[in-house]
C-alpha positions in Angstrom: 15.7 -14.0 43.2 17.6 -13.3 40.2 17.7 -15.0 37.1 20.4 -15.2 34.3 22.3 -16.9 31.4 25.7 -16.8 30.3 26.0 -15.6 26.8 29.9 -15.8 26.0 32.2 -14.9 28.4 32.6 -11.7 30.1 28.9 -11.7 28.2 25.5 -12.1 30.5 21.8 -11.8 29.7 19.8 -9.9 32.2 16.5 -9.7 30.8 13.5 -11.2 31.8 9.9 -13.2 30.4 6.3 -11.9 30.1 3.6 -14.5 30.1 0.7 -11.9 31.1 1.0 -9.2 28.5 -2.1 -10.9 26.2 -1.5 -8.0 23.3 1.8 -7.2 21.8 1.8 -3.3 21.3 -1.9 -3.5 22.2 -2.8 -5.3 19.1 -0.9 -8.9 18.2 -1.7 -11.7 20.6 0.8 -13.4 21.8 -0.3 -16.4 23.4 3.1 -18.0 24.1 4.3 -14.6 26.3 7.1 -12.3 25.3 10.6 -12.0 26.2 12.6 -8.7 27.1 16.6 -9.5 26.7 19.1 -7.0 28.0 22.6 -7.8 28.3 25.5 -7.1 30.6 29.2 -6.5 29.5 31.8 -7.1 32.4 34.9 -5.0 31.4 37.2 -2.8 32.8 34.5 -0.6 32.6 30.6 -2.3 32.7 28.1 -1.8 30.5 24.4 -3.0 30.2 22.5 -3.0 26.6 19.0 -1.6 27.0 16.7 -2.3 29.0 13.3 -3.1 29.8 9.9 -3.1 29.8 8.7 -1.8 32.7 6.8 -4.6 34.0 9.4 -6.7 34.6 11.7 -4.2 35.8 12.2 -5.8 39.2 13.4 -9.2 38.1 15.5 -7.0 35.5 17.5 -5.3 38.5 18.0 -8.2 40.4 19.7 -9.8 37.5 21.7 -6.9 37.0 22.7 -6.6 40.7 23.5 -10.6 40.9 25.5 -10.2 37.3 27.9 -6.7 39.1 28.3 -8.5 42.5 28.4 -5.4 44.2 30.4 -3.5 41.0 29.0 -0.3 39.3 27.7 0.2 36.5 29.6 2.6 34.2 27.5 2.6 30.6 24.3 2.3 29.7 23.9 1.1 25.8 20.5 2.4 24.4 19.7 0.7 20.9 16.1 1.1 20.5 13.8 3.7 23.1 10.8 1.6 22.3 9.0 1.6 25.9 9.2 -2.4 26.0 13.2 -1.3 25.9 13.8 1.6 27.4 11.1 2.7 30.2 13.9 1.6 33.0 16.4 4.2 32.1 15.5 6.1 34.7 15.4 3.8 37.4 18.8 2.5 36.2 19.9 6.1 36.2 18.8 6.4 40.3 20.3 3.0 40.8 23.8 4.0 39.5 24.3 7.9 39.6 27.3 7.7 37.8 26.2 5.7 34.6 26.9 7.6 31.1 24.0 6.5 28.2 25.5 5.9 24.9 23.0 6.6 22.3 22.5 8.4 19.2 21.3 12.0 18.8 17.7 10.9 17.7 17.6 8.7 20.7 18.0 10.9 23.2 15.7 13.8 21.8 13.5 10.5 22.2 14.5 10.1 26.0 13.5 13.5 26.5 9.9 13.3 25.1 9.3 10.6 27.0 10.3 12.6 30.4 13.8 11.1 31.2 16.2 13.8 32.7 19.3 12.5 31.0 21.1 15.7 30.8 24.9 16.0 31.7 24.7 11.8 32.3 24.7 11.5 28.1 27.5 10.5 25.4 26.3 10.8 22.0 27.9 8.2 18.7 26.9 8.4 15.4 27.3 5.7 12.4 30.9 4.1 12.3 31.7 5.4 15.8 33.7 3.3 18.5 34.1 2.4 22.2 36.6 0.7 24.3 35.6 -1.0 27.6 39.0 -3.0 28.4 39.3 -5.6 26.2 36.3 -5.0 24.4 36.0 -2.5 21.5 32.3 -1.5 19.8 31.3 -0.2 16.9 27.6 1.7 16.5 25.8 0.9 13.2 22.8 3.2 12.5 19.7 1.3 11.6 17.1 3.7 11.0 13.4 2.9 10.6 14.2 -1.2 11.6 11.6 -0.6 12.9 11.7 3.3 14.8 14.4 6.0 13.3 16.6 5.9 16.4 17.4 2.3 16.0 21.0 1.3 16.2 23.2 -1.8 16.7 26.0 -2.4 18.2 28.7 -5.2 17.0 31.3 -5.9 19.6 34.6 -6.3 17.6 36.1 -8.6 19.7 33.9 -11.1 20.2 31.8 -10.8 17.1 28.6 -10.3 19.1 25.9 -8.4 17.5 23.6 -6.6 19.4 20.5 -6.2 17.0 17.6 -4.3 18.4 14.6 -5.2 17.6 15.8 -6.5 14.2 16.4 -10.5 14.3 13.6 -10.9 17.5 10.5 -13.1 17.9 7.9 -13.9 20.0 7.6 -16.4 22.9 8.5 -16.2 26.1 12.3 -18.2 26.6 11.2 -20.1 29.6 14.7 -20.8 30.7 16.3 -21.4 27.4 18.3 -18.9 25.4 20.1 -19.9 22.4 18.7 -21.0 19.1 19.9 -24.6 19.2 18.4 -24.9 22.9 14.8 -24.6 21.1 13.3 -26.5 17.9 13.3 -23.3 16.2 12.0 -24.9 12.6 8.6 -26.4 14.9 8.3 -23.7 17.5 9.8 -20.4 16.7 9.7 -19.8 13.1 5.9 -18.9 12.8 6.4 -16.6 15.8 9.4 -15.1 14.2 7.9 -14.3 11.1 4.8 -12.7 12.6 7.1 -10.9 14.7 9.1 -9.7 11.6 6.0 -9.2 9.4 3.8 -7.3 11.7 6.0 -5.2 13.5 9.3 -4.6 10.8 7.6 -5.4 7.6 6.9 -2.3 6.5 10.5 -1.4 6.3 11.9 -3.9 3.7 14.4 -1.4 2.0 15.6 -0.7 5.6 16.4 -3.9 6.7 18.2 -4.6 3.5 20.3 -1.7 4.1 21.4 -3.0 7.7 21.4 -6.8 6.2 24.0 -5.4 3.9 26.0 -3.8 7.0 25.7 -6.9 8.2 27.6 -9.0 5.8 31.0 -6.7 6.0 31.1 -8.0 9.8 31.9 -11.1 11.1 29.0 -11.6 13.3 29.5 -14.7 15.4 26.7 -13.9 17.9 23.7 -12.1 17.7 21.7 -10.6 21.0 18.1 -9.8 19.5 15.6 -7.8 22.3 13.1 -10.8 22.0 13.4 -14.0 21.4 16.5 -16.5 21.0 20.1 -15.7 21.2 22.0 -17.1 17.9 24.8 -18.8 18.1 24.6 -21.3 15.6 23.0 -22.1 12.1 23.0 -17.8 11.5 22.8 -17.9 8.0 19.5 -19.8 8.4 17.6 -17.1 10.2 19.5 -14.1 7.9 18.1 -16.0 4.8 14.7 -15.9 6.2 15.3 -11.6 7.1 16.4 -11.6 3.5 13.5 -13.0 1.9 11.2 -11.3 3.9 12.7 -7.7 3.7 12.5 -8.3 0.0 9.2 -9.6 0.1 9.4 -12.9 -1.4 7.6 -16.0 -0.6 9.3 -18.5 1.6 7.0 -20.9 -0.1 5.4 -21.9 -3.0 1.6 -22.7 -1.9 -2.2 -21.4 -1.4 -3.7 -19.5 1.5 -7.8 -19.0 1.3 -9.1 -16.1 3.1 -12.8 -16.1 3.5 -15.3 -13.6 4.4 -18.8 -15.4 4.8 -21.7 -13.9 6.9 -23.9 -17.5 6.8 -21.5 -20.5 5.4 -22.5 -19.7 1.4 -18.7 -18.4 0.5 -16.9 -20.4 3.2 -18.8 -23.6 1.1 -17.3 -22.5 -2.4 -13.5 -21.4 -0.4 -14.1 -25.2 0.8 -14.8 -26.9 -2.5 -12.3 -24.5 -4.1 -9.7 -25.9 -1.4 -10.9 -29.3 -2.1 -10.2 -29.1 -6.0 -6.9 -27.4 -5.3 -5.7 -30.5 -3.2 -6.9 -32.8 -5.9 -4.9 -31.3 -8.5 -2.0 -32.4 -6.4 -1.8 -28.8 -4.7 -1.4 -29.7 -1.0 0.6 -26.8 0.8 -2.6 -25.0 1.3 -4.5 -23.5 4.2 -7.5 -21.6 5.2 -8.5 -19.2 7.0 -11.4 -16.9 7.9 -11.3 -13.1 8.1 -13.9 -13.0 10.8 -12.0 -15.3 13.4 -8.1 -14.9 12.6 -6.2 -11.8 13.4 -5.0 -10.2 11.5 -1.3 -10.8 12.6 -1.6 -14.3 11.3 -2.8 -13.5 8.1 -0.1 -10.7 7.3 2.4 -13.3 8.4 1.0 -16.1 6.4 0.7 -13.8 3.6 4.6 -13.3 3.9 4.9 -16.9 3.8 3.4 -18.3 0.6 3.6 -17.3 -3.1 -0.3 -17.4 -3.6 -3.6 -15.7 -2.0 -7.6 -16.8 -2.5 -9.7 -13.8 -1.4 -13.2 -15.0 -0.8 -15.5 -12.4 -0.1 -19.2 -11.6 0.2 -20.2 -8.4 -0.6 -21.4 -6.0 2.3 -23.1 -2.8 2.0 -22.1 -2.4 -1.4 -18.5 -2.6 -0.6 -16.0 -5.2 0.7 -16.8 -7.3 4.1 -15.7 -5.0 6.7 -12.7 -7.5 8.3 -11.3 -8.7 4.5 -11.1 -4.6 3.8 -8.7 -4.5 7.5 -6.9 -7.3 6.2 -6.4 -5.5 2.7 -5.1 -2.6 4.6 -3.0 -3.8 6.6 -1.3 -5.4 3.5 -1.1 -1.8 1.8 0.3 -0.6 5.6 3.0 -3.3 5.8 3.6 -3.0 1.8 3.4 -6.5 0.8 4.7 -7.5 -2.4 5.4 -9.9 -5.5 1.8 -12.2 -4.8 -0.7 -13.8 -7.3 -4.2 -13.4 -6.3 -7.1 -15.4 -6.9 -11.2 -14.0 -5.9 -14.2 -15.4 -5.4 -17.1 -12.9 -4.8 -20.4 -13.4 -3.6 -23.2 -11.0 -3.4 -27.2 -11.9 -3.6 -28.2 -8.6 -5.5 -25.6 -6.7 -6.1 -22.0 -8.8 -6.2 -19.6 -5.8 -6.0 -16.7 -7.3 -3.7 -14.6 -8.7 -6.4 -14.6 -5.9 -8.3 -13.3 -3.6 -5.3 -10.9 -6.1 -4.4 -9.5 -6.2 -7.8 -9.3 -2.7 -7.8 -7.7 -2.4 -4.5 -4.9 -5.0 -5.7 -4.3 -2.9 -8.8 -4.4 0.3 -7.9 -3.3 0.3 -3.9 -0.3 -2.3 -3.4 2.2 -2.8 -5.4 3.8 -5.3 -7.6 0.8 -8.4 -7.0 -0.5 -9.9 -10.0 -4.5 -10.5 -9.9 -5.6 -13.4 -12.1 -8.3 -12.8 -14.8 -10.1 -15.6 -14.2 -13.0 -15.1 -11.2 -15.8 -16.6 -9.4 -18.9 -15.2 -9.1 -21.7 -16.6 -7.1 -25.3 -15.3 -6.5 -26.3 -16.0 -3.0 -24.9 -19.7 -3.0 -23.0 -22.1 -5.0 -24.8 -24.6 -7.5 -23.8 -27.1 -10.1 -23.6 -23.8 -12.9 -20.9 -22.8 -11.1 -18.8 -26.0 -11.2 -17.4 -25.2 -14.8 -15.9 -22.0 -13.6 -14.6 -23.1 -10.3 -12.6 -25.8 -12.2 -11.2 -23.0 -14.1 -10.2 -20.9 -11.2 -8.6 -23.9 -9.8 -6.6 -24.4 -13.0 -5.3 -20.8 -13.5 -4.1 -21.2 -9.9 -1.9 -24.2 -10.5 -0.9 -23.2 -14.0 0.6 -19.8 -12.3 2.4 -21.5 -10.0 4.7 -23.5 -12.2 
């Protein structure tokens, strides 16, 4: 039984929800599901944007069927080949033998690595180029690396719907609901969103300025993201959020406490630290450990907030294993413009801080590591009072 929303008119989404995929990409949980969104264009001519992933496939083509009532289906729109949007070319292509893809030159060398026989069914755009379906009339914006080097978008001049890729997507599953203002997107969506944006897109900050800039010479009344909700509404909300993100700035101006402790010792000093912080009148703070937090969150909550504690016994002589991922996957996603604070801990030879500082200096870029440390031997004890009331000071005094 198909199921489908009206976007706009002529405008329909096709796509479909994914409560039993449990790792996004095989690696970031995504406990509230996943959507897929693919959307259909009745025209003269009829045109569906991307597709699928393939295990929803079947509800996808009954959409699609219920949306044509027994039309054809003349283009196929390919934005982004990621598999979770394009492994039902083919059986689109079976379905409708006399479909033309419209993609990009990258795109479909990508189609053909991945198996598709697409040849003599293709009509290649590049950047600037446009398409009449009737009434309607695209342009194709290239979007390179936001987040593969294929990626396009497609702004429909005469409606003012964008369709975005992966760029402006999320996490969650819709659940019946499609547009922004149909969710409480502030409660709900926004930490999805941004660890959507963080883990998967982060890396490519320059890039997404680049298309953010395209953006704003286009009157963009609509955009149609590949996950998550539809905006129609309150756009300069979430484009504020891409913008401070793809430049790497903190949303907010707060604390996050990472710990690494093998047997409670450097979770107790994070705790007091945390404790003393909150005192001082510092209460946008949170905490975290290393050991039981992907790492998705902490990226994600790292992109949120101006400020980061690093708490970390010393293992083997070097950083605990799971604060070294985390660190990595900072350098991997290259994080920006934060003030770190450390706390190391080792009971006979305290070498964490020192590695972490050194990873921070000389491995990221643009974060600011403040002088002032605490070191502990083993466990905290009343000598180490005087200098964990100075690390709690230099924290609120660089925030201000």
């Amino acid at each position: 039984m198909h199921c489908v929303r009206k976007v706009i008119d002529d405008l329909y989404w096709v796509g479909a929800n994914d409560h039993r995929l449990a790792l996004f990409e095989n690696i970031h949980p995504i406990p509230r599901g996943v959507s897929y969104n693919s959307y259909v264009l009745l025209d003269k001519r009829t045109v569906l944007f991307d597709t699928v992933d393939w295990s929803v496939c079947r509800q996808f083509l009954e959409n699609i069927e219920a949306v044509l009532k027994g039309r054809q289906l003349d283009y196929l729109v390919i934005n982004h080949l990621e598999p979770d949007h394009a492994a039902c070319i083919e059986e689109i292509l079976l379905r409708y033998p006399k479909i033309k893809i419209i993609s990009n030159e990258k795109a479909f060398m990508m189609m053909r690595q991945f198996g598709f026989h697409i040849d003599e069914r293709i009509e290649e755009v590049k950047e600037g180029d446009t398409k009449s379906f009737g009434k309607h009339v695209v342009t194709f914006v290239s979007a390179p690396m936001v987040h593969w080097p294929e990626a396009m978008v497609t702004f429909d001049t005469t409606n003012g719907v964008l369709f975005s890729a992966d760029a402006f997507g999320s996490f969650g599953a819709l659940d019946g609901k499609l547009f922004n203002d149909e969710v409480n997107f502030e409660r709900d969506w926004i930490d999805d969103a941004r660890r959507y944006f963080t883990n998967i897109v982060g890396k490519y900050g320059p890039h997404v300025q680049a298309l953010l800039k395209k953006a704003s010479g286009i009157d963009i009344k609509i955009i149609c993201p590949l996950h998550g909700p539809v905006w129609h509404s309150n756009l300069g909300y979430f484009l504020d959020k891409y913008d401070k993100w793809s430049r790497y700035e903190p949303e907010e101006k707060g604390v996050m406490i990472v710990y690494a402790s093998m047997y409670g010792n450097t979770e107790s000093a994070a705790t007091i630290l945390a404790s003393k912080l909150v005192e001082k009148g510092l209460t946008n703070l949170v905490m975290y450990d290393v050991s039981n937090t992907h790492v998705s969150y902490l990226i994600s909550e790292t992109f949120r907030l101006s400020h980061v504690v690093l708490a970390s016994v010393t293992y083997n002589l070097g950083i605990y294993p799971m604060m070294h991922s985390y660190l990595m996957d900072m350098k991997a996603l290259n994080l920006q413009k934060r003030t770190f604070a450390i706390i190391e801990n080792g009971s006979w030879a305290c070498k964490s801080g020192t590695l972490i500082r050194e990873f921070l200096e000389n491995e990221v870029r643009d974060m600011t590591v403040l002088d002032e440390k605490l070191t502990l031997n083993s466990t905290m004890n009343e000598d180490n009072l005087s200098d964990m009331e100075v690390l709690a000071d230099s924290i609120i005094k660089s925030m201000k």
